[in-house]
Wavefront OBJ file of the C-alpha trace (Angstrom):
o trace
v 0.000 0.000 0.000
v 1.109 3.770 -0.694
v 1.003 6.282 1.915
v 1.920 9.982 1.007
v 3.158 11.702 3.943
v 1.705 9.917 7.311
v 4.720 8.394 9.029
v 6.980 10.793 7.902
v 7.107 14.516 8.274
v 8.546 14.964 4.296
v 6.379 15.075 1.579
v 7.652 11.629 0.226
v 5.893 8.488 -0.752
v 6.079 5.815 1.526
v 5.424 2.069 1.077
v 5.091 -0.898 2.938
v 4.735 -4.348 2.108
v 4.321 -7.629 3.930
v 7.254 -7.572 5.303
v 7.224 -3.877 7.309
v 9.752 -2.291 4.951
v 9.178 1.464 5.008
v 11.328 3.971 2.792
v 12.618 6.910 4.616
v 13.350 10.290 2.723
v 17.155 9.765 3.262
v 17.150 6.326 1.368
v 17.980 4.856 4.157
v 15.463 1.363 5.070
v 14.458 0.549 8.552
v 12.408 -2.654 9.157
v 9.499 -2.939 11.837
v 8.044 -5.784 13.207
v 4.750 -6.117 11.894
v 1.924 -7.710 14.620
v -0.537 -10.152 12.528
v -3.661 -8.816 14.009
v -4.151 -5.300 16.456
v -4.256 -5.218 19.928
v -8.024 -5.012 21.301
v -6.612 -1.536 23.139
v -4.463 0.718 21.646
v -0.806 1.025 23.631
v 1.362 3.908 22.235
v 4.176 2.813 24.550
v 4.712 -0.101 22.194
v 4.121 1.818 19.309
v 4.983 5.975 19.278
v 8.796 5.656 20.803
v 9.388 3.492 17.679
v 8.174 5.416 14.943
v 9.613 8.838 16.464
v 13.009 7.188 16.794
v 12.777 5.947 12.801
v 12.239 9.856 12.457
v 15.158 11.019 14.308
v 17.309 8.178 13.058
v 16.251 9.158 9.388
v 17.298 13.053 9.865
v 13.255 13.509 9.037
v 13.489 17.044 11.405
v 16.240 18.280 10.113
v 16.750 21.629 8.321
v 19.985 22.960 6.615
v 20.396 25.822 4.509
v 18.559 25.082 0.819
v 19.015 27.651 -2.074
v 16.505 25.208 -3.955
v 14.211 25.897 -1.056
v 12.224 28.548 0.677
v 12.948 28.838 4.644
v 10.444 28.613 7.213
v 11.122 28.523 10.932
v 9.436 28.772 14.144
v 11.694 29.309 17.334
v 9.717 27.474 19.897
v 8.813 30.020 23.084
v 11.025 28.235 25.360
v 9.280 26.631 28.629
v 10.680 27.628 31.850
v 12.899 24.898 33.751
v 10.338 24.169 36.437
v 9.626 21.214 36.328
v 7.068 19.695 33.816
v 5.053 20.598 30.807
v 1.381 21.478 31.312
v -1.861 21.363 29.115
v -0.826 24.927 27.400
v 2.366 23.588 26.505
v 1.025 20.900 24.653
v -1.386 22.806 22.734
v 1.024 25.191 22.002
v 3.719 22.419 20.845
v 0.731 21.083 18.928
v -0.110 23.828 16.718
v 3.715 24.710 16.141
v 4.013 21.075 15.129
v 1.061 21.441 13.006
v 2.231 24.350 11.583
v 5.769 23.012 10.844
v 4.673 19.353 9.455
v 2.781 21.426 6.895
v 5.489 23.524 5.733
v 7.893 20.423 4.952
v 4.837 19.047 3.595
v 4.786 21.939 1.143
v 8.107 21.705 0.146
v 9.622 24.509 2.639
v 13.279 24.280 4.267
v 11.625 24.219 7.222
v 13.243 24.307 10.746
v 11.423 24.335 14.286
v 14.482 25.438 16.795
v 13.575 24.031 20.340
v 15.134 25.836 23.983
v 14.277 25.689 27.248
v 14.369 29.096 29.258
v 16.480 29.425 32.924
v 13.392 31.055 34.445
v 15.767 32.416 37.383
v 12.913 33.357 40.162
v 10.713 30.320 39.153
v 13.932 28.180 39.706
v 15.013 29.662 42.779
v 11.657 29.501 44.082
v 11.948 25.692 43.324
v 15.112 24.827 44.605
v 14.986 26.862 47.861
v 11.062 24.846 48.517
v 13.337 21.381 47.906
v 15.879 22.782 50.187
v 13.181 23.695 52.998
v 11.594 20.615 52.753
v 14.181 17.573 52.175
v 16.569 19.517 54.476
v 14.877 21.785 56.673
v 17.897 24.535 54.996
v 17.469 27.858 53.435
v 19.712 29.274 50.495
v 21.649 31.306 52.983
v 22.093 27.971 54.904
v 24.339 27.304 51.392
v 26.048 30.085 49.998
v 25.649 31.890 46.816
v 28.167 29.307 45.566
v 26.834 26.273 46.742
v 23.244 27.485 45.750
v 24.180 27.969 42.567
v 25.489 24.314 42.315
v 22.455 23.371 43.431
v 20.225 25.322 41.061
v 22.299 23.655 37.803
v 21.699 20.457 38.887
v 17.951 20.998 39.703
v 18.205 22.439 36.030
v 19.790 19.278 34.464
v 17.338 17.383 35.771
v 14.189 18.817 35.223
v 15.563 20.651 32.384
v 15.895 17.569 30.735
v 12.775 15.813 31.759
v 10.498 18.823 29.881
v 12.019 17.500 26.801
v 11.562 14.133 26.821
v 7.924 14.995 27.427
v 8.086 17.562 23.772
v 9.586 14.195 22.238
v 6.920 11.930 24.047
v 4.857 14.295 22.274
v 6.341 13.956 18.985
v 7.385 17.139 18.663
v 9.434 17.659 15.164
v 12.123 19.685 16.478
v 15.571 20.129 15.160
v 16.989 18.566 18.694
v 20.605 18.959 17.671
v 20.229 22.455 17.550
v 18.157 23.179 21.164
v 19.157 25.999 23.002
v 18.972 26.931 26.517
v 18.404 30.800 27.307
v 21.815 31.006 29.833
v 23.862 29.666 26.757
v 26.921 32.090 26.001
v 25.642 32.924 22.602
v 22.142 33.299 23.919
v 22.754 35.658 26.759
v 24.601 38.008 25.728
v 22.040 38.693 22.590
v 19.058 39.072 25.896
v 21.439 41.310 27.576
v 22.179 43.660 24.083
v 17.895 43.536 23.661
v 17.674 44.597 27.062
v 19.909 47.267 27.274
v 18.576 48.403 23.216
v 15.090 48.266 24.799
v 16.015 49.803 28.040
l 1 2 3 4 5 6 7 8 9 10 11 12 13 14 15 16 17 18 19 20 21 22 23 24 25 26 27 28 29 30 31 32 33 34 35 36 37 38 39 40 41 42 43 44 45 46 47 48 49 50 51 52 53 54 55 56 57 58 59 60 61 62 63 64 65 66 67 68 69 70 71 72 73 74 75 76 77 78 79 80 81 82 83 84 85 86 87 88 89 90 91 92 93 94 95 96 97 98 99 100 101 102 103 104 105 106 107 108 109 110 111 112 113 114 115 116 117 118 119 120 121 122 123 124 125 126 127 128 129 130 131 132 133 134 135 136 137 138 139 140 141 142 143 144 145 146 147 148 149 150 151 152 153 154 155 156 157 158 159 160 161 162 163 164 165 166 167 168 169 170 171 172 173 174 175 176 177 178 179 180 181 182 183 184 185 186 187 188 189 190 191 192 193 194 195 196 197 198
């Protein structure tokens, strides 16, 4: 059977035969195991981690400067580093996603740039609560230095975990080229804004 763009996010055909050989826009082949009859309830743990990694494995979110092509991009509004992703996140992600899936689909150089934001009070409110309630300390108790420590780590973790959720979501980002707002290149440009806007 042909399939024109639904498991991929390229405007390629797609086939699969018997045998669960699919065709990725890169050429490249990827076999999955086909079940002989469905489940009676749908499980997209057995199925969505699959089909997003053939994505990522196949370059399918990709976007590199085309002269044949005409760019498109979307920076995503990075979500703050405190903790997890809520319903306005995902509607947001959804209609970005919708948005950028189309553009690819229409032939567009498109790129979706992904981030996550510091979100310096909302962290520091977070960290000092988990300080305060595993150890009964305050940020004083610490030291700026210490703190800080502290506050990265918090940062690595849950920074992290928000985008795992975007990918659990499928979210078609360019993930090699993520960003984080208290990246070198990245703060200095908020700091020039600032002090143009100020």
């Amino acid at each position: 059977r042909w399939y024109h763009g639904l498991f991929t996010v390229r405007p390629v055909l797609l086939w699969q035969n018997g045998a669960g050989l699919f065709v990725l826009p890169n050429t490249q082949t990827r076999r999955i195991a086909m079940r002989k009859e469905l489940p009676k309830v749908y499980d997209p743990r057995q199925v969505e981690p699959r089909i997003y990694q053939m994505w990522m494995d196949g370059g399918c979110f990709k976007a590199e400067p085309n002269p044949d092509k005409k760019p498109f991009s979307i920076v995503m509004p990075p979500p703050n580093v405190t903790g997890q992703l809520h319903m306005g996140h995902a509607m947001d992600a959804t209609l970005q996603d919708i948005l950028i899936r189309f553009k690819r689909m229409q032939g567009y150089e498109a790129l979706w740039l992904p981030g996550t934001d510091h979100a310096g009070i909302a962290t520091q409110i977070k960290v000092e609560e988990e300080l305060r309630v595993k150890e009964g300390k305050t940020r004083y108790d610490l030291g700026r230095e210490k703190f800080l420590e502290r506050v990265w780590a918090w940062k690595e973790k849950y920074g992290n975990r928000i985008v795992e959720q975007q990918k659990k979501m499928g979210s078609s980002c360019d993930w090699d080229r993520s960003r984080f707002t208290m990246d070198e290149g990245c703060s200095k440009a908020v700091r020039e804004t600032f002090c143009e806007l100020y």
